[in-house]
C-alpha positions as CSV (number, residue, x, y, z in Angstrom):
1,X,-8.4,-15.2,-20.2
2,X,-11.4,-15.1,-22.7
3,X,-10.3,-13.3,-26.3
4,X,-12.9,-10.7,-26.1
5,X,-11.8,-9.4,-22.1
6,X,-9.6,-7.5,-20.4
7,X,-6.7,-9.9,-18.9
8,X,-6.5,-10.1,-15.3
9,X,-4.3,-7.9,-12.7
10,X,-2.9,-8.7,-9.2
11,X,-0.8,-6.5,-7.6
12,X,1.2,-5.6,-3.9
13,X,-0.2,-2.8,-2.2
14,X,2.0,0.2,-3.2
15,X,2.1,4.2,-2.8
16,X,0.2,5.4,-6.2
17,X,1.6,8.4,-8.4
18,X,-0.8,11.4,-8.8
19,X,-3.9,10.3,-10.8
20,X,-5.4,12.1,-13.7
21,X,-8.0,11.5,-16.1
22,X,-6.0,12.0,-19.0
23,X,-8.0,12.6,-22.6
24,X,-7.3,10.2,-24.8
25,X,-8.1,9.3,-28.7
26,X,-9.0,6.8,-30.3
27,X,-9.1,5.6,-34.3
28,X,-9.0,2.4,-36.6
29,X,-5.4,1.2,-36.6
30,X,-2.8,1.1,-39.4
31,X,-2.7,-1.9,-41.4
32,X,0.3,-4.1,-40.8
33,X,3.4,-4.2,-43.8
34,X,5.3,-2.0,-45.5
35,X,4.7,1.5,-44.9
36,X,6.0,4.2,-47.4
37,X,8.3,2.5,-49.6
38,X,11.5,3.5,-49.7
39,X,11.3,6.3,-47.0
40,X,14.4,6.2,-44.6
41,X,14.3,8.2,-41.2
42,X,17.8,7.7,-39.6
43,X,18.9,4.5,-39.8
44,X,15.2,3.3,-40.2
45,X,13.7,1.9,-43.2
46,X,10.2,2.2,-42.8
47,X,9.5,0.0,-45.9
48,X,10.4,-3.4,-44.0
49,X,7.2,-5.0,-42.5
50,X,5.9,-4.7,-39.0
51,X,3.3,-6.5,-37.0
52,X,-0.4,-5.9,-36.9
53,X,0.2,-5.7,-33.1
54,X,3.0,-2.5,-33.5
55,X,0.8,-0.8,-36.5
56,X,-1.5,-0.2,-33.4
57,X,1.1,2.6,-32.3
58,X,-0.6,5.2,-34.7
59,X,-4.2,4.3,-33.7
60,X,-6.4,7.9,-32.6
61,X,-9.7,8.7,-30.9
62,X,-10.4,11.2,-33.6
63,X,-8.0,13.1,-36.6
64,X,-6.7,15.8,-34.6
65,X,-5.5,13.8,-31.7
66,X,-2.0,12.1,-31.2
67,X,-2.4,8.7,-31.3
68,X,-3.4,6.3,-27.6
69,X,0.0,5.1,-27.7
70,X,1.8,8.5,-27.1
71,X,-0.5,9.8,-24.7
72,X,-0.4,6.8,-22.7
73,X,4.1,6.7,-23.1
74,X,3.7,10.1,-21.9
75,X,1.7,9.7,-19.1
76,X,3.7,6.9,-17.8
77,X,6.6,8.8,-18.1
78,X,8.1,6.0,-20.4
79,X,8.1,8.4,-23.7
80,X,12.2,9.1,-22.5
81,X,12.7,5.9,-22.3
82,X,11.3,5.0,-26.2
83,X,12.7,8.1,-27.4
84,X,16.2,7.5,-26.2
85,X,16.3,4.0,-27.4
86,X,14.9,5.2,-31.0
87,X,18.4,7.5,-31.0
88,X,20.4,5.1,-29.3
89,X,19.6,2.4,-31.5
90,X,21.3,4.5,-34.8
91,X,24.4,4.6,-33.2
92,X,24.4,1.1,-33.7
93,X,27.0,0.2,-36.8
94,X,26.5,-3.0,-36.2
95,X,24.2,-6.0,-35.5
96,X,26.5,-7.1,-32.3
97,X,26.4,-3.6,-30.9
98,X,22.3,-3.6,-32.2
99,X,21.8,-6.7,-29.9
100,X,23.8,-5.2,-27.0
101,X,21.8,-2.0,-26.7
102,X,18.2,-3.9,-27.5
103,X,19.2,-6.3,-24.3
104,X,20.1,-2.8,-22.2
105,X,16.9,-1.3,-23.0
106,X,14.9,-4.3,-22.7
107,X,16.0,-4.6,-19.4
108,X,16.2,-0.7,-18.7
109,X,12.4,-1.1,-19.6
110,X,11.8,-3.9,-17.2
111,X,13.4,-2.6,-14.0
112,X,11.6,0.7,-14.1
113,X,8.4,-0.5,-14.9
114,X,8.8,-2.9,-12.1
115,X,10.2,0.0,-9.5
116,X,7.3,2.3,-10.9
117,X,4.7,-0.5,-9.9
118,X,6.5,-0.8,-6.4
119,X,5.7,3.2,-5.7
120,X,9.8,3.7,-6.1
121,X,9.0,6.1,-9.1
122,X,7.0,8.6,-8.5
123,X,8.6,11.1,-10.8
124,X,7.6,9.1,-13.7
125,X,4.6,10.0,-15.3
126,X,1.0,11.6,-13.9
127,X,-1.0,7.8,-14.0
128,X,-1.6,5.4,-11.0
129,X,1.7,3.0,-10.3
130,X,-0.7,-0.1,-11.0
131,X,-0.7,0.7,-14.9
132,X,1.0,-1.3,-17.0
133,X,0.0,0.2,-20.0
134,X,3.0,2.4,-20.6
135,X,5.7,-0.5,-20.4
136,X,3.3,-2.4,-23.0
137,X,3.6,0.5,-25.3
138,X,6.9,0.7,-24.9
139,X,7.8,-2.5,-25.9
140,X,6.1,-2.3,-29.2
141,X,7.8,1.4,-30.0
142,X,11.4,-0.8,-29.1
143,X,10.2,-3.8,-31.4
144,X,9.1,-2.1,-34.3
145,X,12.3,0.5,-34.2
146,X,14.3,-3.3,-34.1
147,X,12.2,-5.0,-37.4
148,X,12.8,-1.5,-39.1
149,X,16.5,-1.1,-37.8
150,X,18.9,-0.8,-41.3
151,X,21.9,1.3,-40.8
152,X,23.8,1.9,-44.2
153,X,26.2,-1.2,-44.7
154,X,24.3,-3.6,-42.4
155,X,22.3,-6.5,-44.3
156,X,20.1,-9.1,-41.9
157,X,18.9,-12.2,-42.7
158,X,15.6,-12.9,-41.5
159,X,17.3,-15.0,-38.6
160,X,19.0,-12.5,-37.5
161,X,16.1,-10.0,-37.5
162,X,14.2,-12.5,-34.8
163,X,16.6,-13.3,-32.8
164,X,17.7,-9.7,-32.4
165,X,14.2,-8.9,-31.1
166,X,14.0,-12.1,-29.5
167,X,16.7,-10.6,-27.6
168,X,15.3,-7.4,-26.5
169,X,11.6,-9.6,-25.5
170,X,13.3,-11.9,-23.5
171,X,15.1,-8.8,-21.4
172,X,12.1,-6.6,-21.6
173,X,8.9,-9.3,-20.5
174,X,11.4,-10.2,-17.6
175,X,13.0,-13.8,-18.3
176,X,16.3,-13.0,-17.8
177,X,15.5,-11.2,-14.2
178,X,13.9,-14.7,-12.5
179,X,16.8,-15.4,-9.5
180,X,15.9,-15.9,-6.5
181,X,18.0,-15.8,-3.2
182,X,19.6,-19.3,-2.5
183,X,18.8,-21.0,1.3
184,X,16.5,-24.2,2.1
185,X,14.1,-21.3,4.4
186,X,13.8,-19.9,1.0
187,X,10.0,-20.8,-0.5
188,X,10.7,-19.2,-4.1
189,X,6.9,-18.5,-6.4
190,X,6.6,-17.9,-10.0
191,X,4.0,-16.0,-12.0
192,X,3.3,-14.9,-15.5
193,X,1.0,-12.1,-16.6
194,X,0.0,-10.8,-19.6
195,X,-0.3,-8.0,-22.1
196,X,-3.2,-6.2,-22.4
197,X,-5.3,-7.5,-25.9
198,X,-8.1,-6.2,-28.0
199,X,-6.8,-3.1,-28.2
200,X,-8.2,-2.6,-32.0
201,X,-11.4,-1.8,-30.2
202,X,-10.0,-0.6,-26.9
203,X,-6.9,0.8,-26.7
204,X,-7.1,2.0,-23.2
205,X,-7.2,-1.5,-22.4
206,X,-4.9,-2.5,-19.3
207,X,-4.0,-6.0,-18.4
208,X,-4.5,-6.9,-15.1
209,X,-2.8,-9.7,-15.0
210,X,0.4,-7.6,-16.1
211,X,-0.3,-5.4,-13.3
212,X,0.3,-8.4,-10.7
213,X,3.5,-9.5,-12.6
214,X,4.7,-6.2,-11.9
215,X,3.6,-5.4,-8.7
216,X,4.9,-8.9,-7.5
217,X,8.5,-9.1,-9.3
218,X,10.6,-9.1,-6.7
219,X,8.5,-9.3,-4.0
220,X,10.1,-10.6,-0.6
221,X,8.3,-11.2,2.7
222,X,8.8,-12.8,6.0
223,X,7.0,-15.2,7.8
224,X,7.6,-17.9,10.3
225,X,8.7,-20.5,7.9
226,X,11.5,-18.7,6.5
227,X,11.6,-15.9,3.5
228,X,8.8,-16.0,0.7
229,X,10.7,-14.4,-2.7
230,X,7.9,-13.7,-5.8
231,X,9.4,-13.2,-9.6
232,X,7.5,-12.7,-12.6
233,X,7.3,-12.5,-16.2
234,X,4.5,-11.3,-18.8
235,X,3.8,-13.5,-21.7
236,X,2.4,-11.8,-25.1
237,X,-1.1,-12.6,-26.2
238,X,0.0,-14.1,-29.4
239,X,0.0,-17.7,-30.6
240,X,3.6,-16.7,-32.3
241,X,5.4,-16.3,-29.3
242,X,3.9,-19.3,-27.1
243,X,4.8,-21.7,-30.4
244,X,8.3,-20.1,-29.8
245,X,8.1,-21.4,-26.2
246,X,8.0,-18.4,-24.5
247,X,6.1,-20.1,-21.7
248,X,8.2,-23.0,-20.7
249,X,11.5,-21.0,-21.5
250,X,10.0,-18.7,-18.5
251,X,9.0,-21.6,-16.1
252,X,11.2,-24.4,-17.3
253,X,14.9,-23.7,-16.2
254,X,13.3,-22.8,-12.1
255,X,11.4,-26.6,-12.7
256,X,14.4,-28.8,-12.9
257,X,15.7,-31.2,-10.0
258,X,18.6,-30.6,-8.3
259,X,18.6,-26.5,-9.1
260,X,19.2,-24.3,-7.0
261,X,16.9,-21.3,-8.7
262,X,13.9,-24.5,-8.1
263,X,10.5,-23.1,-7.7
264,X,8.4,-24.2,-4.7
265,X,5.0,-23.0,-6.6
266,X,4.3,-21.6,-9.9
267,X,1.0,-20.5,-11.6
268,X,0.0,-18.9,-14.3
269,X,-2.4,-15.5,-14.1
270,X,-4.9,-13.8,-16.6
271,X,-8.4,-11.9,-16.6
272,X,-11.5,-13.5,-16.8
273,X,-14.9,-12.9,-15.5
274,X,-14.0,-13.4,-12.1
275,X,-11.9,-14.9,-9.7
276,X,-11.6,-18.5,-10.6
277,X,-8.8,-21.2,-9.6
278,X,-9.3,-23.3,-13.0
279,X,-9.0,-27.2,-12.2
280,X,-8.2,-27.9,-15.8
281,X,-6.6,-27.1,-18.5
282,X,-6.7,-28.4,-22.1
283,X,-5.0,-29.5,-24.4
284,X,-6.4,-27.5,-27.6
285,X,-6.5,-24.1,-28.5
286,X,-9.4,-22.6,-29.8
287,X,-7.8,-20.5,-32.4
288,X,-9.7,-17.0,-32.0
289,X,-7.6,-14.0,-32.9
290,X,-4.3,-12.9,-31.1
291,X,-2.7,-9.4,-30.9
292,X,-1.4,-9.9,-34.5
293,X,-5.3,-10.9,-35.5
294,X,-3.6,-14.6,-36.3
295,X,-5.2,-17.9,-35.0
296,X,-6.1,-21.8,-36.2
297,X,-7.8,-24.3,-34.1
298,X,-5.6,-27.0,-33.0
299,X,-4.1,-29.4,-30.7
300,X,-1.6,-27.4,-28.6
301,X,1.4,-28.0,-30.6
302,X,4.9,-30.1,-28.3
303,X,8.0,-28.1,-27.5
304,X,10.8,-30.1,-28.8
305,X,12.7,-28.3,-26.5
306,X,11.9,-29.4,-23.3
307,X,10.9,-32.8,-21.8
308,X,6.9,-33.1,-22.5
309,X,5.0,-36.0,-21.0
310,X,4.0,-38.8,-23.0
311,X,1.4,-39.5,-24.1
312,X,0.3,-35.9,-24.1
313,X,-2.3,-35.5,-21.7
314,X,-5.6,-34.0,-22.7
315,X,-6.5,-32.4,-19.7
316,X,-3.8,-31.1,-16.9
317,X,-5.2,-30.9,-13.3
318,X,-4.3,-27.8,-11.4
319,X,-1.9,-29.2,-8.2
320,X,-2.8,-25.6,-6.6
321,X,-3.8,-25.6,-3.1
322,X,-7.3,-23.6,-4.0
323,X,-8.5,-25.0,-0.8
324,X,-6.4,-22.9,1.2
325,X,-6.7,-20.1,-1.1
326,X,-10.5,-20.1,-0.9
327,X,-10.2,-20.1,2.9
328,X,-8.1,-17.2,3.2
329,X,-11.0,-15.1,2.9
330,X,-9.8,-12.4,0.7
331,X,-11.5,-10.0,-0.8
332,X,-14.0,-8.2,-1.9
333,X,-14.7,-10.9,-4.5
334,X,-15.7,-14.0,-4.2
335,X,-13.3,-16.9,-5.1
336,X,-14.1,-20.5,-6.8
337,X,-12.5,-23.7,-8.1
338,X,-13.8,-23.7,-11.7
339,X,-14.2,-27.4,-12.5
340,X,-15.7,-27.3,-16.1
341,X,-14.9,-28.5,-19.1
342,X,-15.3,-29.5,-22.5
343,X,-14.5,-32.5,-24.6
344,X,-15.3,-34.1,-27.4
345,X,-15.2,-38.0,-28.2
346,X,-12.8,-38.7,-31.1
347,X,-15.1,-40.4,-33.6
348,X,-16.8,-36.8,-34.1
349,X,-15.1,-33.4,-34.2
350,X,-14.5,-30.0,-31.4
351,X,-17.4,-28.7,-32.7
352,X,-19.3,-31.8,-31.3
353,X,-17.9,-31.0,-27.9
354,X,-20.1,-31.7,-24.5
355,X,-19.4,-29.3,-21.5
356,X,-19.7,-30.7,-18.0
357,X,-18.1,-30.0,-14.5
358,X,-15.1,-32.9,-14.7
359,X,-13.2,-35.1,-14.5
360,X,-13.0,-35.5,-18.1
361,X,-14.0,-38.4,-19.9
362,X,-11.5,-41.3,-20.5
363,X,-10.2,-41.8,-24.4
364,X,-12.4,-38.2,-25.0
365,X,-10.4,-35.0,-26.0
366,X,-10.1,-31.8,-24.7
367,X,-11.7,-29.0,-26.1
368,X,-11.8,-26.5,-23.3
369,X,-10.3,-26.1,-19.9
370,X,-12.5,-24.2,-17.8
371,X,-10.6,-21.0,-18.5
372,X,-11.8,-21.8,-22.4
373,X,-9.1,-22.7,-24.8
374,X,-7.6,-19.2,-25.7
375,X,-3.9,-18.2,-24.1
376,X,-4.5,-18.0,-21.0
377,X,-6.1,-22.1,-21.2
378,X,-2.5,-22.5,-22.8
379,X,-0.3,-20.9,-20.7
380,X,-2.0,-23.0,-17.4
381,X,-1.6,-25.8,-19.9
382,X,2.2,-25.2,-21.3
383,X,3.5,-24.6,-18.0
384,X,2.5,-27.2,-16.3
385,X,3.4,-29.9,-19.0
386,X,7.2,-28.6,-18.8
387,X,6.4,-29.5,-15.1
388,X,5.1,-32.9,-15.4
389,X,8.0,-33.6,-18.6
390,X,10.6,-32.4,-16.0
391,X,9.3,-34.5,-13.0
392,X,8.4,-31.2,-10.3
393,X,5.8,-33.1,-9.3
394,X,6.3,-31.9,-6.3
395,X,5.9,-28.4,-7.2
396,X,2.0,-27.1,-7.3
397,X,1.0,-25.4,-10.3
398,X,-2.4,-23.8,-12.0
399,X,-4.0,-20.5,-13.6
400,X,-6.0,-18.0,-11.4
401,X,-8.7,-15.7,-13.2
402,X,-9.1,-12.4,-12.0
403,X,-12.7,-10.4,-12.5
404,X,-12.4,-7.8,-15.6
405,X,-11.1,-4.4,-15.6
406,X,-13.4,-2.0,-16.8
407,X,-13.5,1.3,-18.8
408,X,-15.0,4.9,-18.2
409,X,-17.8,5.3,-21.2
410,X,-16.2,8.5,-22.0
411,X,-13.8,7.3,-24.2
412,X,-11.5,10.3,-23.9
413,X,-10.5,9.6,-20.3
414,X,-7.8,7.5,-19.9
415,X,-8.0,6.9,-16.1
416,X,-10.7,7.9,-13.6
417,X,-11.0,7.4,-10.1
418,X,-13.6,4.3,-10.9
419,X,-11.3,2.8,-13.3
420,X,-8.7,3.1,-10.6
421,X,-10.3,1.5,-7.0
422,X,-11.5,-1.2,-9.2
423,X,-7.5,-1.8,-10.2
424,X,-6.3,-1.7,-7.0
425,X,-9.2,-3.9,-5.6
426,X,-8.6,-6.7,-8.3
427,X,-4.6,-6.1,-7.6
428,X,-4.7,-6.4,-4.5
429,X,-6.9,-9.5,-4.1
430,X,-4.9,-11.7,-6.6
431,X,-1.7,-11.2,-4.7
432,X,-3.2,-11.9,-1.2
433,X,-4.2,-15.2,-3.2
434,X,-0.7,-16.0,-4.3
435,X,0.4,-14.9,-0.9
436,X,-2.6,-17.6,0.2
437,X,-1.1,-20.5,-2.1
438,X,2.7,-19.5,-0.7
439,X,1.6,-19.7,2.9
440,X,-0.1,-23.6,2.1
441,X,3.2,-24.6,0.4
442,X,5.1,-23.3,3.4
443,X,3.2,-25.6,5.9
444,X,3.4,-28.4,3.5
């Protein structure tokens, strides 16, 4: 994942919904912060803060249009579900019952988007099942409602205020919905996705990578060796919620010896430029602007949390049989193992950094993975550190790169037929690839 694309999809093949090319608008977004000072709607105080990220709600194509993020709920069929939870959430007296109903809807949200990608949906919505676009919006309508949630009587401390949203994210992006089915002729694969980003200059933007999370949660196959059983997650694209450790929180707990939810394979997923298998991935992040338009250059900060090696390593080596995933001659794009990297020697600075195919240079530090050193670098990075602190050696691991969605140049149209082959085409490759890497793990 690059900051200025479209994130990678994968997806299973599954019946699509009716497709439409739906107008849509598009405008400069809200600023971030208080909003009308003072003004209550219900139990909503639309004075408290929200993120540059959820001020993106109101953005339009022009003055007289609703905003993108309506017409795109709607489409989706996943206005109900926003709606209802923007009631639901004022009959909430308190910030138990508040944490209760943000974990239902979080995981209400999660289910059907997962069962709309698999085709089991159709009456939701009028837009292709490999969209992920309406579940994305409707996370940020439940978020915001949750930072601007103030029922007469009820007083939160910042504290509480995260970790009442941190409740509803870790329901809604699908950490809490990771089991797999127990047996040793069980080979159990974990993926991440990710939001879709850039949206201040593209709000139609998808994520294709999102797409595969959700066409792949709960995927279960059989082959000769025994059952193959898929779960996913989505990670956000902001530097906030991987310094939270959203990433090894996801992949962590299925990583440790002895568990019975162990993961045979796990690899992280985004959208690139094309289909790459990234051999490395460093150990610095680049700093360019997230969702919430925040970002520093720095060393990849340590989760205290979880067992990290030491020293950190600079550079992480993906342990994913690309081999065998190259050979499995999917289709119709070409796939590569992406050796570059950059590195700089520590008696200059990154910006004195030397790119070359690797391995890296001994006593140099990273700079860039070949995936560059934005999220998707980090999440290839993050996840497979929690694997080397918590000894899975044993269990391969890596990023895969997917080619770019693209965009109809009419920027009224929210899906056409282009838009959508292109989709499924990407989709459907990237989970024949994880398939691929399932299938070498299997003979192993």
């Amino acid at each position: 994942m690059h900051p200025r694309t479209s994130l990678g999809v994968s997806a299973v093949a599954v019946l699509a919904t009716a497709l439409t090319a739906v107008p849509l608008a598009l405008s400069a977004p809200a600023s971030a912060g208080p909003q009308s000072p003072g003004q209550r709607t219900g139990c909503y105080d639309t004075s408290l803060p929200t993120t540059v990220e959820e001020s993106r709600l109101t953005v339009r194509t022009a003055p007289d249009q609703e905003p993108a993020s309506d017409q795109l709920l709607r489409a989706g069929g996943f206005d109900r579900y926003a709606d209802r939870f923007d009631a639901q959430l004022c009959q909430a007296t308190t910030l138990k019952a508040a944490r209760l109903k943000a974990a239902r809807h979080g995981t209400r949200l999660w289910r059907t988007a997962v069962d709309r990608a698999h085709g089991q949906r159709p009456d939701l919505g009028t837009i292709d099942a490999y969209d992920d676009r309406p579940l994305y919006w409707a996370h940020l309508r439940a978020t915001k409602a949750l930072r601007q949630w103030a029922p007469r009587g009820v007083e939160l401390t910042p504290e509480q205020r995260t970790d009442l949203v941190t409740t509803f994210v870790e329901h809604a992006r699908g950490l809490t919905d990771t089991d797999f089915p127990r047996g040793r002729d069980v080979t159990r694969v974990l993926v991440s996705g990710f939001d879709p980003y850039t949206l201040e200059t593209e709000p139609r933007r998808s994520n294709p990578s999102g797409v595969t999370a959700l066409q792949l949660d709960g995927t279960r196959y059989e082959t000769d060796k025994g059952t193959v059983a898929i779960e996913s997650v989505v990670f956000p694209v902001t530097w906030s919620g991987f310094d939270a450790g959203i990433v090894e929180d996801a992949f962590g707990p299925h990583l440790r010896l002895g568990d019975r939810q162990r993961v045979d394979l796990i690899t992280t997923i985004s959208q690139g430029s094309a289909f790459n298998i990234e051999q490395w991935a460093g150990r610095w992040r680049g700093g360019s602007p997230d969702n919430n338009n925040e970002g520093e250059p720095e060393v990849i900060p340590e989760n205290p949390a979880w067992p990290m090696p030491q020293p950190p390593p600079e550079f992480i080596e993906t342990t994913l049989p690309h081999e065998a995933m190259i050979a499995a001659g999917t289709g119709p794009f070409p796939v590569r193992l992406n050796p570059r990297i950059c590195e700089w020697h520590p008696a200059t600075s990154p910006a004195d950094n030397v790119c070359h195919d690797g391995p890296p240079t001994p006593g140099w530090r990273a700079y860039s993975g070949g995936g560059g050193n934005y999220l998707s670098n980090e999440s290839q990075y993050r996840s497979n550190r929690v694997r080397i602190g918590l000894g899975a050696l044993d269990v391969p691991g890596g990023h895969l790169h997917t080619p770019p969605q693209t965009y109809a140049a009419d920027r009224t149209v929210l899906l056409d037929e282009e838009m959508r082959q292109l989709r499924h085409d990407i989709a459907d490759q990237a989970v024949a690839l994880v398939r691929a890497a399932a299938a070498a793990v299997q003979e192993d």
